[in-house]
N, C-alpha and C positions, 0 to 999 in steps of 0.2 A: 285448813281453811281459817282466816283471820278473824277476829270479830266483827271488822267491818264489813269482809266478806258476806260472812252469813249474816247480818244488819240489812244486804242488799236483798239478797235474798230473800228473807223472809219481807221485805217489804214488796219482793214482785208478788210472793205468794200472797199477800194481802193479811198475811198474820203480824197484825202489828206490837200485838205484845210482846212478841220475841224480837222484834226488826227494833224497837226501842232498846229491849232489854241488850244486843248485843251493841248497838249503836252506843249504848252508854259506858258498856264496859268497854269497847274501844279506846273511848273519850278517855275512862278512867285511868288509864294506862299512856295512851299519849294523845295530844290535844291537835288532832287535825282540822283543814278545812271541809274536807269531803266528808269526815266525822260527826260532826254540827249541819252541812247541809243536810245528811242520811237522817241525822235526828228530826231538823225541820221539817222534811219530808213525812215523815211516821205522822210526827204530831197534827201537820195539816191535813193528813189525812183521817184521822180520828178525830178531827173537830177541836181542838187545844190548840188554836190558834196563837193565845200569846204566848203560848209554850214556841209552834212555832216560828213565830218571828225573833223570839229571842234566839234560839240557836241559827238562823241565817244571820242573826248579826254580830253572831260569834263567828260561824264563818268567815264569815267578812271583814271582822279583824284582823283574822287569820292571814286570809289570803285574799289581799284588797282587788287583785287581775284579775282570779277567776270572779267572772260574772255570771256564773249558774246559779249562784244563792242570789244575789244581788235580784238577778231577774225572777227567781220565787218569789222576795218579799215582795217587790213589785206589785206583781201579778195578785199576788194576797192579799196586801195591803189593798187595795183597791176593791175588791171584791167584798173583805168584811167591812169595809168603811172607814178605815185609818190612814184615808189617803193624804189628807190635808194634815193631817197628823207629823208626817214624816217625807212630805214636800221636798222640807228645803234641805233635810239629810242628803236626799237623793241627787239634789243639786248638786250639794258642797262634793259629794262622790263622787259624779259624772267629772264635775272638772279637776278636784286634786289627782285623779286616777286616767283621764284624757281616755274614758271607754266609749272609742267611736261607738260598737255595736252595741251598746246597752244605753247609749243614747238616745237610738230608734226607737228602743221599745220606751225608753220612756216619755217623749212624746204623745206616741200613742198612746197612754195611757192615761195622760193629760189631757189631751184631745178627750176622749171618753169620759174623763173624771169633771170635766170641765161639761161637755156639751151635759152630763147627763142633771148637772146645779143648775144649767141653765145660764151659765157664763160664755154663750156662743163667740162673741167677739175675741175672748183668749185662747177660746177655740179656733177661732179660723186663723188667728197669728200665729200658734203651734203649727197647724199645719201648713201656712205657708211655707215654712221652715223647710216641712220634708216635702215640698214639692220636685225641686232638682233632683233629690237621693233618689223618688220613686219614678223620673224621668226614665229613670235609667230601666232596661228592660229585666237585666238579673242584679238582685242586691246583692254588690259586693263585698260587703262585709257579713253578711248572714251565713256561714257554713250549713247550719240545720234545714233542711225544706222543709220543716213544718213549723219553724219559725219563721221561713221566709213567706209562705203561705199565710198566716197570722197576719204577720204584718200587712202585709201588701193589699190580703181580703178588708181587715180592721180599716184602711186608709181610702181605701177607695167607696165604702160603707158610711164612712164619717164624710169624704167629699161630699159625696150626694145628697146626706139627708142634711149636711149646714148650708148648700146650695140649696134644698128644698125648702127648709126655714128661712132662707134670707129672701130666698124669692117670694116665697109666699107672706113675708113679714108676721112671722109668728111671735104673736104678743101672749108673753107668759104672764100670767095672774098668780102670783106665791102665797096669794090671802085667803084661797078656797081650801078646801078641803082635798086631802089627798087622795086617789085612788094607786095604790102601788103593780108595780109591773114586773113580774118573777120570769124569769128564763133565760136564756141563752143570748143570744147579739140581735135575735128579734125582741127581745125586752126594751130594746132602745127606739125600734120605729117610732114610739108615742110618744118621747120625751119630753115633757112639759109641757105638751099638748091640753084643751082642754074637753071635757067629754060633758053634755048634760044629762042628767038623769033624773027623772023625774021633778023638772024643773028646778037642781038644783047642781050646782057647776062643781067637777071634779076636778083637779091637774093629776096628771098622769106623770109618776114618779119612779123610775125603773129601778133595779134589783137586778143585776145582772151574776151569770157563774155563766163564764165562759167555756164554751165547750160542753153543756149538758145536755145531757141525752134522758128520754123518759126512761130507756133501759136502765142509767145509770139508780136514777128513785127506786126499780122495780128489782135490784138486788137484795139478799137477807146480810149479804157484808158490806161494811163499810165503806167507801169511797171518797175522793177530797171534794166530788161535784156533788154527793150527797151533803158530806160534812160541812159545805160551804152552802147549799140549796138552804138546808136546812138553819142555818145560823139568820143568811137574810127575811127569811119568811119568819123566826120569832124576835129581828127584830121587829117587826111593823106592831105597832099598837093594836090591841084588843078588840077587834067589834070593827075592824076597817073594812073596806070592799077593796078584790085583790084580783088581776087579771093574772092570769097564767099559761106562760108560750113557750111549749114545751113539743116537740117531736118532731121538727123538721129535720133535724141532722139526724135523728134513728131514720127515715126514710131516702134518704140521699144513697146511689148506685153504690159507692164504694164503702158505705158504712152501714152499721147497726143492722138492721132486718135483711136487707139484700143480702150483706155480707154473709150473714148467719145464713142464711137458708142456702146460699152455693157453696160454702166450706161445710154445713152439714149435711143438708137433705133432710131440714123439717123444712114442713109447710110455711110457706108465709102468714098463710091463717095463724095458726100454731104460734107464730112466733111473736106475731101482733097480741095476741089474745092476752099470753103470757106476761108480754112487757106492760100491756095496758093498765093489766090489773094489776100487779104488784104496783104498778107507778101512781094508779088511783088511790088504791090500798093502804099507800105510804103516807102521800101527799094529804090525805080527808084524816088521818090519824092528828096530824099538824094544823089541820086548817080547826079542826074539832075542837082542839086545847083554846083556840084564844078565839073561838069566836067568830071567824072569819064567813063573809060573802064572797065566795070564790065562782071567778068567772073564766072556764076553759075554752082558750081558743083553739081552732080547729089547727091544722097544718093546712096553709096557702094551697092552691092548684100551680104547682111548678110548672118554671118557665120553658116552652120547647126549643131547645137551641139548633136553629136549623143547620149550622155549620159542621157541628158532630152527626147529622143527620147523614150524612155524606156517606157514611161508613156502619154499612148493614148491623153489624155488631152495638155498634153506642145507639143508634135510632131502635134496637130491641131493648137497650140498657133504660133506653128515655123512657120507652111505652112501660115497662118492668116498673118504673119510679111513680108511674103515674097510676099504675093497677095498687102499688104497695100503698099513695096517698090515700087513694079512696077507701082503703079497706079499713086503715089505720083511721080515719074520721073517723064511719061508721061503728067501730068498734069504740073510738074513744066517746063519741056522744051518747052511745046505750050506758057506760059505763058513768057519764057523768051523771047523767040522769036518774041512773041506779043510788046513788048516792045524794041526790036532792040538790045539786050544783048547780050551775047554768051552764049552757054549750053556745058559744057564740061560732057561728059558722061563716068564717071569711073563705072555706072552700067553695062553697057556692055563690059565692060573689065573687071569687075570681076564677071561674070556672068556664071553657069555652067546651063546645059541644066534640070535641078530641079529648077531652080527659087533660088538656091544659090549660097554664095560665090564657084570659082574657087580656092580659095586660094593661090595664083600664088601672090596678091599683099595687103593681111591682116598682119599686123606686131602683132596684135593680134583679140579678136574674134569680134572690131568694125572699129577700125583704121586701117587708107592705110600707106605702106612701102612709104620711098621718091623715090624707083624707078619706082613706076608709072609712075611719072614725062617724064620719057623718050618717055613712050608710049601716053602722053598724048600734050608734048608741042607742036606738029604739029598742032594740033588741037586748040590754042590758039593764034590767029595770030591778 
């Protein structure tokens, strides 16, 4: 077995001091691209971010076609905040190297990096751009389906909510004071929105890590949605107030909790209880250091889609999604409350007497409109 070999390896087993240690002595013997990817990988995953984005842009010396590393820094860059940093890298890349498919993603990422400053208008020009490509019913150039998933979810998410701010003519205020927004692609509902609180005016500034799950905070090993949770929440200053939207995709049919309990045969209870508290456990460790006013929201009342309703099997999947919702609240609100937190409860405001969405405050079939906000700032004091 090669050194890059067992590099892989030990990076699926999450042992990252060996998956570095062979990745390097790889390197050290002959200098590949999949070598420096394997490296960037360990490092982002252990939180050594500029560890790495230096080795994806070794990669990427390397071997300027493949776009795997290209598409980590990306994806990284963006997340830790070095987006505008290496912009116009990205640029000069996309066109010396003519990569339709890493075109897409960076778009999207712009789109996001842009709506999330508050630069809507360069937002909605990005995505005019990809309006044609997403015409189309399968992305032709995506081979991955969970890159084409990505994308396709990301584009039709950013439609909406720059249609919901242009319609609504949302006037951003950059002179108050901030309230930051932690979590997943629900981090983005509030984007420069503004919230009152106790008569004095907050903007809402999001903090996103794509793809995080509360299971992921409520592990004892590392992770890159840990090591990256974690980097955006100590940047924010000291003594700030912090909203936090975290476990809708642990509750989603094909992932996280459902998944666990029919591959193993624990209880749902059980599995909720567990992720809950290591994810509280983690998260109050961090909010504790610098001081923070942390405000946990609940997970929405999901939306029932009466089309998969059709088929006896997903209408048991749906009602399964909606028993996991409710339990996973009530388990997360004792447990924030345990800790001195606040519980801001959008499940019962979007809550219809079936155990789903009211639809009163979905902007589409997972994400909340920004005018919850109105029904909910009272509540955030």
């Amino acid at each position: 077995i090669t050194n890059i070999n067992l590099g892989n390896l030990y990076q699926k087993l999450k042992n990252y001091e060996k998956a570095i240690y062979h990745s390097q002595k790889s390197l050290s013997i002959h200098k590949t691209c999949e070598g420096f990817y394997n490296l960037g990988c360990a490092y982002r995953d252990t939180g050594c971010f500029d560890l790495a984005i230096s080795n994806y842009c070794e990669a990427i010396k390397l071997n300027a076609k493949d776009g795997k590393a290209f598409k980590a820094l990306m994806e990284l860059v963006l997340q830790v905040g070095y987006w505008k940093k290496f912009q116009n890298e990205f640029i000069n890349y996309i066109n010396l190297n003519n990569h339709k498919t890493e075109i897409h993603f960076y778009s999207i990422y712009n789109i996001i990096y842009t709506f999330i400053i508050g630069d809507l208008k360069t937002a909605k020009i990005e995505l005019k751009k990809l309006n044609s490509y997403f015409s189309y019913g399968i992305l032709p150039d995506i081979h991955e389906k969970k890159d084409r998933v990505f994308l396709r979810a990301y584009y039709e998410l950013m439609c909406r909510m720059l249609d919901y701010n242009y319609n609504n003519s949302l006037k951003i205020n950059n002179n108050c004071e901030k309230i930051f927004h932690l979590g997943e692609s629900h981090s983005l509902a509030f984007a420069n929105c503004s919230i009152k609180l106790k008569d004095k005016l907050f903007q809402v500034k999001p903090l996103i890590t794509f793809g995080l799950k509360a299971w992921h905070l409520s592990q004892n090993t590392q992770n890159r949605f840990k090591s990256i949770f974690t980097q955006r929440l100590k940047s924010i200053p000291d003594n700030s107030k912090v909203m936090i939207s975290i476990g809708e995709i642990d509750c989603r049919e094909n992932e996280g909790i459902i998944y666990n309990h029919i591959e193993t045969g624990q209880s749902i209870e059980k599995i909720v209880e567990i992720t809950i508290t290591g994810y509280i456990n983690f998260v109050k460790e961090l909010i504790d250091q610098k001081n923070l006013d942390a405000y946990f929201f609940s997970v929405p009342a999901p939306v029932f889609e009466a089309k998969r309703a059709d088929q006896n099997s997903k209408l048991n999947n749906q009602k399964l999604r909606a028993q996991v919702v409710k339990k996973f609240n009530e388990t997360l609100q004792q447990k924030v409350r345990s800790i001195s937190s606040k519980f801001i409860d959008t499940y019962s405001l979007t809550l219809n007497k079936d155990g789903f969405s009211n639809n009163k405050f979905h902007i589409d079939g997972i994400h909340l409109k920004p005018n919850i906000l109105e029904s909910i700032q009272d509540k955030i004091k």
